[in-house]
C-alpha positions as CSV (number, residue, x, y, z in Angstrom):
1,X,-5.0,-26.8,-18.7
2,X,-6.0,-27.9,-15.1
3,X,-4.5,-27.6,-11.9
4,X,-4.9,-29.6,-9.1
5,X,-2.6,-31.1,-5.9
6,X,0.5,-28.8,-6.8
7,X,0.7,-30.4,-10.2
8,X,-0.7,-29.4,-13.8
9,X,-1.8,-31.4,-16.3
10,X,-1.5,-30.1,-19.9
11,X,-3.7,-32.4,-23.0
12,X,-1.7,-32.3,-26.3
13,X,-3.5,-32.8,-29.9
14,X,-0.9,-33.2,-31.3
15,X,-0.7,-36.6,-32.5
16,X,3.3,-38.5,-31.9
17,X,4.4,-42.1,-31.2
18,X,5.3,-42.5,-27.4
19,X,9.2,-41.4,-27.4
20,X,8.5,-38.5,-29.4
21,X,5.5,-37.3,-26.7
22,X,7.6,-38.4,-24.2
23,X,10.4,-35.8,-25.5
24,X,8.2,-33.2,-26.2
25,X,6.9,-33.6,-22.3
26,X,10.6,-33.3,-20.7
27,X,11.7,-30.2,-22.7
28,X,8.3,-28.2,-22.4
29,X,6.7,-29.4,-19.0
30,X,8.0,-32.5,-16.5
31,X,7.0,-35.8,-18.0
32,X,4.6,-37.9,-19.4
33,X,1.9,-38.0,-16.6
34,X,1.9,-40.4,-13.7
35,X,-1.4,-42.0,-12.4
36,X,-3.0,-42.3,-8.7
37,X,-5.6,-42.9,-7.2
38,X,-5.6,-39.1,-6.6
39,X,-5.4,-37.7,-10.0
40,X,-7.3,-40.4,-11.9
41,X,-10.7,-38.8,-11.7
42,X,-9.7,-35.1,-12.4
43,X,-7.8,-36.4,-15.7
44,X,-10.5,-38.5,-17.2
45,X,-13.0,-35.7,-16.7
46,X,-10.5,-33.5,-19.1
47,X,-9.7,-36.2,-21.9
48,X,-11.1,-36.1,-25.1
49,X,-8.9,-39.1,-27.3
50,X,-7.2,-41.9,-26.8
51,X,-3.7,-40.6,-25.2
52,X,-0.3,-41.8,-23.9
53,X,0.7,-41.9,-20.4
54,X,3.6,-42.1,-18.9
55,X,3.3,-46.0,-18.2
56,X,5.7,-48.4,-20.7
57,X,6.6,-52.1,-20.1
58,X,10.5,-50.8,-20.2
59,X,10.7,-47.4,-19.7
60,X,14.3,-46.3,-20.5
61,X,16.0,-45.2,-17.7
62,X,19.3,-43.5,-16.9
63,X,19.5,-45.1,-13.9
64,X,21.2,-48.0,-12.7
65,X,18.5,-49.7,-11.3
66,X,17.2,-53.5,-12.3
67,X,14.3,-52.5,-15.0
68,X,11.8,-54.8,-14.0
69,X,8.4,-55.1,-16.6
70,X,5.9,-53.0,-15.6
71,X,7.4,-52.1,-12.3
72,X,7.7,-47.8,-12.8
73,X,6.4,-44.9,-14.5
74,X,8.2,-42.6,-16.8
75,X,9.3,-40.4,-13.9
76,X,10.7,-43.0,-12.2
77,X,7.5,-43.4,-9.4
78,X,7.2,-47.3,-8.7
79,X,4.0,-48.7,-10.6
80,X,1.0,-49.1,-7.8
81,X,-2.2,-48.5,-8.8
82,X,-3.6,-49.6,-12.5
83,X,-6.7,-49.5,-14.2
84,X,-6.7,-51.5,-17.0
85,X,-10.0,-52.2,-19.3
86,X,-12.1,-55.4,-17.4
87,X,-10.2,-58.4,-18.9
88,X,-7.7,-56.7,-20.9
89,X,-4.1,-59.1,-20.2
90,X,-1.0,-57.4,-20.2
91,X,1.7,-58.4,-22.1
92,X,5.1,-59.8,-20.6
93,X,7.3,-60.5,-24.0
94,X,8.7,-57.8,-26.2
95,X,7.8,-54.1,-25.6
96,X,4.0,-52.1,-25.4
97,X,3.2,-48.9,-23.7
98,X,0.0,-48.0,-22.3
99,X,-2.7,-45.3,-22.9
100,X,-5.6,-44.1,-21.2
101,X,-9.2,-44.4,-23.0
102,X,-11.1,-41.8,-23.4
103,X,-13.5,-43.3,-20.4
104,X,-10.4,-43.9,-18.2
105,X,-9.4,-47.3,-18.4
106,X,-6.0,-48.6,-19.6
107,X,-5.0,-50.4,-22.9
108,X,-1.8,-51.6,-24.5
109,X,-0.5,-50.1,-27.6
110,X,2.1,-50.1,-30.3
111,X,5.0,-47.5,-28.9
112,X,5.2,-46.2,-32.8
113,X,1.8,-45.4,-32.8
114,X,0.9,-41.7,-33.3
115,X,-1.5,-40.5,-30.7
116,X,-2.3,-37.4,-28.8
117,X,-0.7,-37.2,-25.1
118,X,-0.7,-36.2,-21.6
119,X,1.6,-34.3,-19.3
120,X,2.2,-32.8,-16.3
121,X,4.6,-30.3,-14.6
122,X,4.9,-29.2,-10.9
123,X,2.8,-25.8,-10.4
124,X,5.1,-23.7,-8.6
125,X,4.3,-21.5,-6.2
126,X,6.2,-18.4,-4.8
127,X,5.8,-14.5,-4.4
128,X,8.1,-11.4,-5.7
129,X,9.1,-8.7,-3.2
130,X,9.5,-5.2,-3.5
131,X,12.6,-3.2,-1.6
132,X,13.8,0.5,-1.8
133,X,10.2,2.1,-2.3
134,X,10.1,5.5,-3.1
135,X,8.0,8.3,-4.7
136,X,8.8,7.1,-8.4
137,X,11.1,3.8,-7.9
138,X,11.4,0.3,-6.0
139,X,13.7,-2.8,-6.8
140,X,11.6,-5.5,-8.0
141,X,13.2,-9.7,-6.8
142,X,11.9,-12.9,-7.5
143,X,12.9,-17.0,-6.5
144,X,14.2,-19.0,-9.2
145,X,12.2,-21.7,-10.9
146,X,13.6,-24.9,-10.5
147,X,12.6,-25.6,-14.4
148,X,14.2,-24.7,-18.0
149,X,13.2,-21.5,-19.0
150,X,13.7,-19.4,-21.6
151,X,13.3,-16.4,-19.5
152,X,11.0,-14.1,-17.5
153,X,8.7,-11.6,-18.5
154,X,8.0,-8.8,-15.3
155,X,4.3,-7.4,-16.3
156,X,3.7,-4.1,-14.3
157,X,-0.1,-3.2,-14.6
158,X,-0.4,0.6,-15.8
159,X,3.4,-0.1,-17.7
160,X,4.6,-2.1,-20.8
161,X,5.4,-5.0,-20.6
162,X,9.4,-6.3,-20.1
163,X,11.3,-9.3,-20.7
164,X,13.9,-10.7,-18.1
165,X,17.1,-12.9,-19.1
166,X,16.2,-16.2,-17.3
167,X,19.2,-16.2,-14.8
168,X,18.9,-12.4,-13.8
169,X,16.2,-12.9,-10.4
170,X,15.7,-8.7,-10.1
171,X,15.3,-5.0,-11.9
172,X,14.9,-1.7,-11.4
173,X,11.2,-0.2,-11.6
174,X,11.6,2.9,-12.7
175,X,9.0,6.3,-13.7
176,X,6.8,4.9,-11.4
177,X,3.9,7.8,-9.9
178,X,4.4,8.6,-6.0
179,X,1.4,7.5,-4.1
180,X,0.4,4.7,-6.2
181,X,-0.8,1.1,-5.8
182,X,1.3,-1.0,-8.8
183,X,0.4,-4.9,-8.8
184,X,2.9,-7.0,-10.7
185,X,3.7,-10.3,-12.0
186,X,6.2,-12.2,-13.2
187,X,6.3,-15.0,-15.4
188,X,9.0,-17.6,-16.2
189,X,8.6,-18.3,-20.1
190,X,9.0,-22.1,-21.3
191,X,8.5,-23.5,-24.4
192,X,6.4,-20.2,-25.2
193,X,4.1,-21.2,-22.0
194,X,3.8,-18.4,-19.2
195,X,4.0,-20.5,-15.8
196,X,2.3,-19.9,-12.9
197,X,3.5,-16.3,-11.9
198,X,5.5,-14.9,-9.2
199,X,3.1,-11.4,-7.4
200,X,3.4,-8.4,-5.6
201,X,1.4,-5.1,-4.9
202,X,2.7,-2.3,-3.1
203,X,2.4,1.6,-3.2
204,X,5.0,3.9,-4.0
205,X,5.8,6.4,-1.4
206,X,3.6,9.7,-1.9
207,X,5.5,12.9,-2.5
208,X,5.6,15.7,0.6
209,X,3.5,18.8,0.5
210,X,5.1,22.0,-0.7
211,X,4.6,25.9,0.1
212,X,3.4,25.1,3.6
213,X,2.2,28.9,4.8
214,X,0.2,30.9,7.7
215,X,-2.6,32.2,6.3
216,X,-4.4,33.1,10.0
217,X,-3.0,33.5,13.6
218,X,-5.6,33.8,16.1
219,X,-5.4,33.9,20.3
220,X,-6.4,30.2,20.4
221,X,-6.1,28.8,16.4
222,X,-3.8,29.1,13.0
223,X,-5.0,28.2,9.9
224,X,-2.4,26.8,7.3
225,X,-2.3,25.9,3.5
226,X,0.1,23.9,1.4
227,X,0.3,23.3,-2.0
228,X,-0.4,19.7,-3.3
229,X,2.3,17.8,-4.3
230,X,2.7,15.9,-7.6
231,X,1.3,12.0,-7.5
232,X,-2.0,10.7,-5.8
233,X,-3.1,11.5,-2.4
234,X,-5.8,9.9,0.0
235,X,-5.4,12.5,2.5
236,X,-3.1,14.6,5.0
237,X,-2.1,14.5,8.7
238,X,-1.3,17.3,10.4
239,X,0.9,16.9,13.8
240,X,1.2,19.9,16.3
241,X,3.3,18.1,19.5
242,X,2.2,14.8,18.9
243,X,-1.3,15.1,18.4
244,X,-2.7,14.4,14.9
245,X,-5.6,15.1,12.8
246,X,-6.4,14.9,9.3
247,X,-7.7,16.7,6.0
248,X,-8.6,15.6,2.6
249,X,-7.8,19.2,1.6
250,X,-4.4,20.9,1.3
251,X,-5.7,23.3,3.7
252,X,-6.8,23.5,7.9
253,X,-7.6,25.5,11.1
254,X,-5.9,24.0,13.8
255,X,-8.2,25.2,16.4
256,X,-8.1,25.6,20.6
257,X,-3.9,26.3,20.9
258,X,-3.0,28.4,23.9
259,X,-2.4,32.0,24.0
260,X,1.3,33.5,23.8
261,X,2.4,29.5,22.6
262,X,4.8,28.4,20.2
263,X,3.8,25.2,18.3
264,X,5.4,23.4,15.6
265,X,2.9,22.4,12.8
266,X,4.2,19.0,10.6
267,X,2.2,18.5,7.5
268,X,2.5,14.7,5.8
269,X,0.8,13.0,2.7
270,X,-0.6,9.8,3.2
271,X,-1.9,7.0,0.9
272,X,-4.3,4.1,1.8
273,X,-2.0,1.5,1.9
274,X,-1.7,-1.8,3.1
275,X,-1.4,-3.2,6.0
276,X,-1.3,0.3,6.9
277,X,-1.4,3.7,5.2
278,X,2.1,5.1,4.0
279,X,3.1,8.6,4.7
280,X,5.3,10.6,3.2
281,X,8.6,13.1,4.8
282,X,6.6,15.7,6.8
283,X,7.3,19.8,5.8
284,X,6.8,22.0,9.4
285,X,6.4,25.2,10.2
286,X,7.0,27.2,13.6
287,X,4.8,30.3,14.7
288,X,3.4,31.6,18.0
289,X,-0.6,32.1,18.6
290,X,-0.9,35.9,19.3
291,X,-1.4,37.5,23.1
292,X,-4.3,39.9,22.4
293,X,-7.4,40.0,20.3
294,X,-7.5,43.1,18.3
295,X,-10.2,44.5,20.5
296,X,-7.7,45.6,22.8
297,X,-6.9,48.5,21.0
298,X,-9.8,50.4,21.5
299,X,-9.1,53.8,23.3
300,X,-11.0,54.0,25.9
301,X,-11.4,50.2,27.9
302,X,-11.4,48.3,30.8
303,X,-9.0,45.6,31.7
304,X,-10.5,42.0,31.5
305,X,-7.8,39.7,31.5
306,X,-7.0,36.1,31.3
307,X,-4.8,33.5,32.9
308,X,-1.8,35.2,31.2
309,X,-2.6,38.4,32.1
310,X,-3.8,38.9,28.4
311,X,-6.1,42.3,28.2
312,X,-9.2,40.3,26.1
313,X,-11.9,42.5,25.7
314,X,-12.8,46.7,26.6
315,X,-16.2,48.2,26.1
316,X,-17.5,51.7,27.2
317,X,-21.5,51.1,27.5
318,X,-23.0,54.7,27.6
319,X,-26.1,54.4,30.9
320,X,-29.6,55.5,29.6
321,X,-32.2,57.5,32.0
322,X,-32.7,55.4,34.7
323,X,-31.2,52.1,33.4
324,X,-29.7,49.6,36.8
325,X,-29.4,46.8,34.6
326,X,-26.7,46.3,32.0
327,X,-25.4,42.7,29.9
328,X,-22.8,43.0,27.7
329,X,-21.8,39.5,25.8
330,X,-18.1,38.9,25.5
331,X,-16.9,36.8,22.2
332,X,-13.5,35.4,21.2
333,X,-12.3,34.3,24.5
334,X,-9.6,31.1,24.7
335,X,-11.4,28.4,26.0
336,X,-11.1,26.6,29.1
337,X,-9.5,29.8,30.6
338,X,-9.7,31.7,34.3
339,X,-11.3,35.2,33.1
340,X,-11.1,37.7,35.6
341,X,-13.9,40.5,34.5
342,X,-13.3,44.4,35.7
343,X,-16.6,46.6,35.3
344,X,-16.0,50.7,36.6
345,X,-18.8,53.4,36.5
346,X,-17.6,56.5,34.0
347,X,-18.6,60.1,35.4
348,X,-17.0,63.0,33.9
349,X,-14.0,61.4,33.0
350,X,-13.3,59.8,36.2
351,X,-13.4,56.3,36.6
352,X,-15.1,54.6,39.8
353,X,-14.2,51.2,41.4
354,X,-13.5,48.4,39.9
355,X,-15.9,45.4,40.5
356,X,-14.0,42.1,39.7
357,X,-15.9,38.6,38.7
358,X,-14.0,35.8,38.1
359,X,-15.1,32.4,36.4
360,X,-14.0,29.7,33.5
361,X,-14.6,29.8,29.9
362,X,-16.1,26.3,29.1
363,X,-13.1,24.1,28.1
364,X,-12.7,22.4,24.9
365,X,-13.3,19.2,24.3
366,X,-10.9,16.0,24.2
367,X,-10.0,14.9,20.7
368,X,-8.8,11.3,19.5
369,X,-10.8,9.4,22.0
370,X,-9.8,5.7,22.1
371,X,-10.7,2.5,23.1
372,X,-9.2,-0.8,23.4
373,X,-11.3,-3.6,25.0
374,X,-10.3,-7.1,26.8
375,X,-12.9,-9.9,27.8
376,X,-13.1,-8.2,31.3
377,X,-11.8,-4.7,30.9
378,X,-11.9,-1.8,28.7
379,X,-8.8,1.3,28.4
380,X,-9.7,4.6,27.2
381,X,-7.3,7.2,26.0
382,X,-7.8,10.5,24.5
383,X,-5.9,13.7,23.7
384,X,-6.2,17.3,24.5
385,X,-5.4,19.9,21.6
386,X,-4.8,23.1,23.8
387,X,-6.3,25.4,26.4
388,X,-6.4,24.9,30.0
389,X,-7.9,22.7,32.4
390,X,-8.0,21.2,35.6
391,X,-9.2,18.1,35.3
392,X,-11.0,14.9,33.6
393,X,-14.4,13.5,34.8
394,X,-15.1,10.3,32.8
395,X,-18.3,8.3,32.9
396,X,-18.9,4.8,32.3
397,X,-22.2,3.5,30.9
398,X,-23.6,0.6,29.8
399,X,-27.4,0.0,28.3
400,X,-27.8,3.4,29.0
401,X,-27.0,3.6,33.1
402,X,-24.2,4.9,34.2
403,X,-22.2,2.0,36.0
404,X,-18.6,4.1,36.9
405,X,-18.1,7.7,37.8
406,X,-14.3,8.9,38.1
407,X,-13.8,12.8,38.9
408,X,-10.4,14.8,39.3
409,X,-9.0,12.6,37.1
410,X,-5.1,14.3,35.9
411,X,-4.2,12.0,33.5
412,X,-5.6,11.9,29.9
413,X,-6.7,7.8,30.3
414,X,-8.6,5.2,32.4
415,X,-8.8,1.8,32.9
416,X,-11.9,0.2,33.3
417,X,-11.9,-3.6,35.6
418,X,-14.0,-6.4,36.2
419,X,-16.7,-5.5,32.9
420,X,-19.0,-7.7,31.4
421,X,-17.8,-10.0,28.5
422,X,-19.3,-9.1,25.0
423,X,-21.1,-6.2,26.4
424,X,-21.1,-3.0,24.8
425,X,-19.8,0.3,27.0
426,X,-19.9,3.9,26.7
427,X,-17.4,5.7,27.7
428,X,-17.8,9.5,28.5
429,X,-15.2,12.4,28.9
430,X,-15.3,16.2,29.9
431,X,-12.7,18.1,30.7
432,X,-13.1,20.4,33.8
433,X,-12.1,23.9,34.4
434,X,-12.6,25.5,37.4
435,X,-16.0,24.0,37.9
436,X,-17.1,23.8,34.8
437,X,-17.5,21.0,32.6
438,X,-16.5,21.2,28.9
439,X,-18.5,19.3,25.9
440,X,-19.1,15.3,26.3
441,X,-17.0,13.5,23.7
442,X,-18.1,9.4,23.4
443,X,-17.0,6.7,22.0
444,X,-18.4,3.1,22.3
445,X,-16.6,-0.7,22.6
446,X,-17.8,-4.0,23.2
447,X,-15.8,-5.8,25.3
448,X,-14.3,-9.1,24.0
449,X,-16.9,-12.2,24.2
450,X,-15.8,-15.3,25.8
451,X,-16.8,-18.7,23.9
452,X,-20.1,-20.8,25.2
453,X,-18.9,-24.3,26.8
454,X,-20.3,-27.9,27.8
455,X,-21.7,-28.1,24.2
456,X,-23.8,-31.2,23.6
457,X,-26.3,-32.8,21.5
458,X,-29.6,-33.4,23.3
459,X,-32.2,-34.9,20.7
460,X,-31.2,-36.1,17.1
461,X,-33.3,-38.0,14.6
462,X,-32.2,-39.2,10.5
463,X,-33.1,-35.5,9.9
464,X,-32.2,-33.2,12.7
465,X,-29.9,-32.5,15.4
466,X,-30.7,-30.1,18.9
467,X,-27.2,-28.4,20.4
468,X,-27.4,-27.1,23.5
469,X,-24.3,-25.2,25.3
470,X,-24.1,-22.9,28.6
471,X,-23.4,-19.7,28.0
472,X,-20.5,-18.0,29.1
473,X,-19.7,-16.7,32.2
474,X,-20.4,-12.8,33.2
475,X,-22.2,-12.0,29.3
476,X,-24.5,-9.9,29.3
477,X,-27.3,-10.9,26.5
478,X,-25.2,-12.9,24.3
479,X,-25.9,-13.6,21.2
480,X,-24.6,-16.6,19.3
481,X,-23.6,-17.6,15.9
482,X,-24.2,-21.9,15.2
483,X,-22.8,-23.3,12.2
484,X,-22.8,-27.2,11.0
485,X,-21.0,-28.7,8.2
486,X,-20.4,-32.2,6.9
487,X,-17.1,-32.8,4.9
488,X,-18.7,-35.6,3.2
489,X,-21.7,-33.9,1.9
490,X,-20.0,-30.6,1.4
491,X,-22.5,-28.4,2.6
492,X,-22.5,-26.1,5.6
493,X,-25.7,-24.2,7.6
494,X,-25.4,-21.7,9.8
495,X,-27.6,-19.5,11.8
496,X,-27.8,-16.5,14.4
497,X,-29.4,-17.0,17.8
498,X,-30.5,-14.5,20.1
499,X,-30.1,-15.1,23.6
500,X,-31.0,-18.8,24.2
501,X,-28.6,-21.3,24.3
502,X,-30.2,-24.3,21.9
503,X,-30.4,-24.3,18.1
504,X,-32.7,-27.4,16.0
505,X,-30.5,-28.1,12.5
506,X,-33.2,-29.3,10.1
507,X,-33.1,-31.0,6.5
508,X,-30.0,-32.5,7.5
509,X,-29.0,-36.6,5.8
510,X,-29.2,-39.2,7.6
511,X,-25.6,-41.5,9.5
512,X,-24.1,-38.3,8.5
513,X,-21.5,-36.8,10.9
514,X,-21.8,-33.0,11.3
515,X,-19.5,-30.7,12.8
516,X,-21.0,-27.8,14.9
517,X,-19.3,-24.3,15.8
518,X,-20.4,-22.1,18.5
519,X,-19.5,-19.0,18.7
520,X,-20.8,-15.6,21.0
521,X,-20.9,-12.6,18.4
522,X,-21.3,-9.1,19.2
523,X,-22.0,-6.3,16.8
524,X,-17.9,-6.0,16.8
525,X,-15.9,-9.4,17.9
526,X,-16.8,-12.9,17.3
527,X,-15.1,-15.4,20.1
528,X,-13.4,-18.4,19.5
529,X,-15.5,-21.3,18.7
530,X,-17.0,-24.3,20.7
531,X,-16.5,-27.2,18.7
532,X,-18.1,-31.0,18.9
533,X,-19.7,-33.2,16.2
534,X,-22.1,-36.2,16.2
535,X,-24.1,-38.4,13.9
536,X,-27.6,-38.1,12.4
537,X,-29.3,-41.6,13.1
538,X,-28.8,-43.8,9.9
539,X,-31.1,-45.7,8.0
540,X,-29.6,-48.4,6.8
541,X,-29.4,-49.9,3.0
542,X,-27.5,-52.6,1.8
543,X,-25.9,-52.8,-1.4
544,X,-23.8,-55.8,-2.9
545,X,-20.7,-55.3,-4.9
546,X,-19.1,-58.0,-7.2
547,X,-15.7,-58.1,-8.7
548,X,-13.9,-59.9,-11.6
549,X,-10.5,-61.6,-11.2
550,X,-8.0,-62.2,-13.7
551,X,-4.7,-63.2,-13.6
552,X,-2.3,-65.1,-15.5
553,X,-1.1,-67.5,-12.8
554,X,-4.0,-70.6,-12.4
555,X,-6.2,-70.7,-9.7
556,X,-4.7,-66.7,-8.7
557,X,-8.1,-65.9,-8.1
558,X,-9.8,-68.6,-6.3
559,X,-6.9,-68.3,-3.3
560,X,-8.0,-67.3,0.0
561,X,-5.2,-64.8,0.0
562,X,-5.8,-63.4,-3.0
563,X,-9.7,-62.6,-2.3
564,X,-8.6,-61.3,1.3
565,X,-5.7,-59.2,-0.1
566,X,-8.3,-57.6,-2.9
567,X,-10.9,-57.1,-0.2
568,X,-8.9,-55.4,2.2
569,X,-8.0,-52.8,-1.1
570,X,-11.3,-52.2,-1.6
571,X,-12.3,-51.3,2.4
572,X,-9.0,-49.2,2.5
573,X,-10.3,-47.5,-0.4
574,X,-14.2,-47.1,1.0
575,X,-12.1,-45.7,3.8
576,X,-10.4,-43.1,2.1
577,X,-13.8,-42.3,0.3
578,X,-16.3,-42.2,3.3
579,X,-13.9,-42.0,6.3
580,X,-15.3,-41.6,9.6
581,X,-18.0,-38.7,7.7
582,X,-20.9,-41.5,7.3
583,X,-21.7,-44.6,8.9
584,X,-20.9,-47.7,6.4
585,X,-19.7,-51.1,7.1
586,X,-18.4,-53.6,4.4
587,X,-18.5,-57.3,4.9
588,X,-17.4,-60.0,2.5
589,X,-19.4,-62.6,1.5
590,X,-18.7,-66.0,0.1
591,X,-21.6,-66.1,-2.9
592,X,-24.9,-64.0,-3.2
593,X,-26.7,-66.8,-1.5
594,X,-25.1,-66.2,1.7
């Protein structure tokens, strides 16, 4: 079997005079095949015997139309192109159909004579769909087949195998496993043949999580485990208010909350799908993060509170001999929080003055930085998990100097104007408390590049070509990606350039046009391309081409007409061959002599 422009072409062995392997073509496939120009080559490269085509001197027809000798094929197509042997004659009395040689060329023959045959049906082409996708089910639909079928048989892979009655176009998949990827086909069935199928992949929905529980409440974090539901899983995503993280394990710490706060914690199952990953029904739980650290219960303390008025932490240091210095460290304090520290002296039982210092915990940092990037501009977005804070302080940099500076900034994004195209950029965020800055979180983005322009060919000999272009406006460094191809030839180079704006294409044919594509690259975006073509210088040959005539009619041949009618078929076919892809030029001449 062989495809090839929509159509198939199928090569019997079986041996049958031309009505029968006509027959046999219109109940299993289309028809006996039809000839062109087109489909001529990729045919004789298959055959083997002598075969029938689909070419008769009367072809019965149901129609009503005059049946003129050697005027249609067997589908009805009007006769215009032939290839007969050199000098075979065709017959105009009685009845003869043709078949194809084994070499290509066309011969008369008996109708009753057994031989082997050729036909061809129309390849069709379409796609199944998939609806009502859940955890174990989905209905599966398919087009019709504008053939006779015997029926359809829906291959599932991972399943058995099931066979459709040929007017039914859907079914139910069923017992299918949640989080899955299923690909599956169907085939129309004719004449025991599978034809070109119908496909789909899709993933069934995963199943949720189950036995979602607290296993840890802290001041600032809660840890939480689930139990794994049934089906595959790529991972889990884990919302608290709209922000989201993720965990490949049915387990978490959900760290830097708020003190004294309520939070709802939704836990979802997600599978890799595609375009984009599926999720399953989310299961929540509710809790608050606790007030005090356990510390707090200590019975004898100082207050050391927080923003919420939260008693954090009580020590009694005992004062040896003549000791004036004394650090104590203080752990497990909510980050990002005003601490307001109390220190009294301890005599006798009676408690002095209390010293207060006040100052910031460092805040945590942002989480779920993002960037999106334009040709001359660049947004950053980012979220903030818990804990307090007065502020953002976002750096720009680019090549390692900081080009953009933005303090007191309230709002968790910033826009970034009038950048360099194709460049890449740095962008840095702390959040503030009080005055002091919490841990740098980075992220990186090249902006978009902007395509070269004013491409042109500067030197070009049989074997080479030089491109030049400009680069494009406000880049910084571009780099460049140059590819040339010829249609004729089939071939393609291609090559990255580093910050210059020529490129030399060797080894190339010569009067062969070449397409060039320019494009600026960075490590992330490639731009649209700059496009232009031109000719390698030719080197001319000359060839000479004779032809025979033949015709039934006297003197056909040696008829102006006819010789400018038959040359004008041969340049429109040197046309269709060459095109515009090489340089060529046909001339007719009267005798070799001339």
């Amino acid at each position: 079997m062989h495809s090839g422009a929509e159509q198939e072409y199928f090569f019997e062995s079986t041996e049958l005079s031309w009505d029968e392997a006509r027959t046999h073509c219109q109940v299993c496939y289309k028809e006996l095949v039809t000839l062109t120009p087109g489909n001529i080559q990729t045919v004789a490269q298959k055959l083997a015997n002598d075969s029938w085509i689909g070419l008769r001197q009367n072809v019965p027809s149901a129609s009503k139309s005059t049946n003129v000798p050697w005027s249609r094929w067997a589908n009805e197509d009007p006769l215009t192109f032939q290839n007969w042997y050199p000098g075979f004659k065709r017959s105009h009395v009685g009845d003869s159909c043709v078949a194809m040689l084994s070499f290509g060329a066309w011969v008369e023959k008996n109708c009753s004579d057994p031989l082997p045959f050729i036909c061809y049906d129309d390849r069709f082409v379409g796609r199944a769909s998939v609806t009502n996708v859940t955890s174990g089910s989905a209905v599966l639909s398919w087009l019709p087949v504008p053939a006779n079928i015997s029926h359809h048989r829906v291959e599932v892979v991972g399943g058995e195998p099931r066979d459709e009655n040929q007017d039914i176009l859907t079914t139910d998949l069923s017992d299918l496993m949640a989080g899955t990827r299923y690909s599956v086909q169907v085939f129309p069935v004719k004449c025991g043949r599978d034809l070109n199928p119908q496909e789909v992949t899709f993933y069934t929905k995963p199943n949720k999580v189950n036995n979602l529980t607290l296993t840890n409440v802290t001041v600032t974090s809660v840890s939480l485990r689930w139990g794994k539901p049934v089906g595959n899983v790529s991972m889990y995503i884990i919302d608290v208010h709209g922000n989201e993280s993720q965990s490949v394990e049915p387990e978490t710490e959900v760290r830097y909350l708020t003190p004294g706060s309520s939070y709802k914690f939704v836990v979802f199952t997600v599978v890799e799908g595609k375009p984009e990953p599926i999720r399953s029904e989310g299961l929540s739980i509710t809790t608050f993060t606790s007030k005090t650290e356990s510390v707090c219960r200590n019975n004898s303390f100082n207050l050391n509170k927080d923003d919420y008025g939260c008693v954090l932490f009580s020590k009694t240091v005992k004062r040896s001999g003549s000791q004036t210095w004394q650090e104590v460290r203080v752990t497990g304090l909510p980050m990002g929080t005003r601490i307001t520290l109390g220190v009294r002296s301890l005599a006798n039982g009676t408690l002095g003055d209390e010293v207060i210092v006040v100052n910031y915990t460092v805040p945590a940092p942002v989480s779920h930085l993002n960037l999106s990037a334009s040709h001359h501009y660049l947004n950053a977005s980012w979220t903030v998990l818990a804990g307090n804070y007065s502020s953002f302080t976002v750096l720009l940099r680019l090549e390692g100097e900081t080009v953009e500076t933005t303090s007191n900034l309230t709002e968790p994004r910033k826009q970034f104007l009038q950048l360099r195209t194709g460049a890449k950029y740095t962008v840095i965020v702390h959040i503030v408390s009080g005055k002091i800055l919490g841990p740098a979180v980075n992220e990186s983005k090249f902006t978009l590049p902007l395509p070269p322009t004013d491409a042109s060919v500067f030197a070009r000999s049989k074997t080479r070509l030089t491109f030049q272009w400009v680069a494009p406006e406000s880049a910084l460094s571009p780099r460049y990606q140059v590819r040339l191809s010829s249609r004729f030839w089939g071939h393609s180079l291609s090559a990255f350039v580093g910050n210059r704006t020529s490129h030399t294409f060797k080894n190339l044919k010569s009067g062969t046009r070449y397409e060039l594509e320019v494009r600026t690259v960075t490590d992330e975006e490639w731009s649209e391309p700059l496009t232009m073509s031109n000719f390698t210088v030719a080197e001319e040959r000359q060839l000479s081409l004779s032809m025979l005539c033949s015709s039934p009619q006297l003197l056909q041949c040696a008829k102006k007409t006819t010789k400018d009618h038959v040359f004008s078929q041969l340049k429109e076919r040197f046309k269709d061959l060459l095109g515009s892809d090489i340089v060529w030029n046909l001339e007719m001449q009267e005798s070799e002599n001339v």
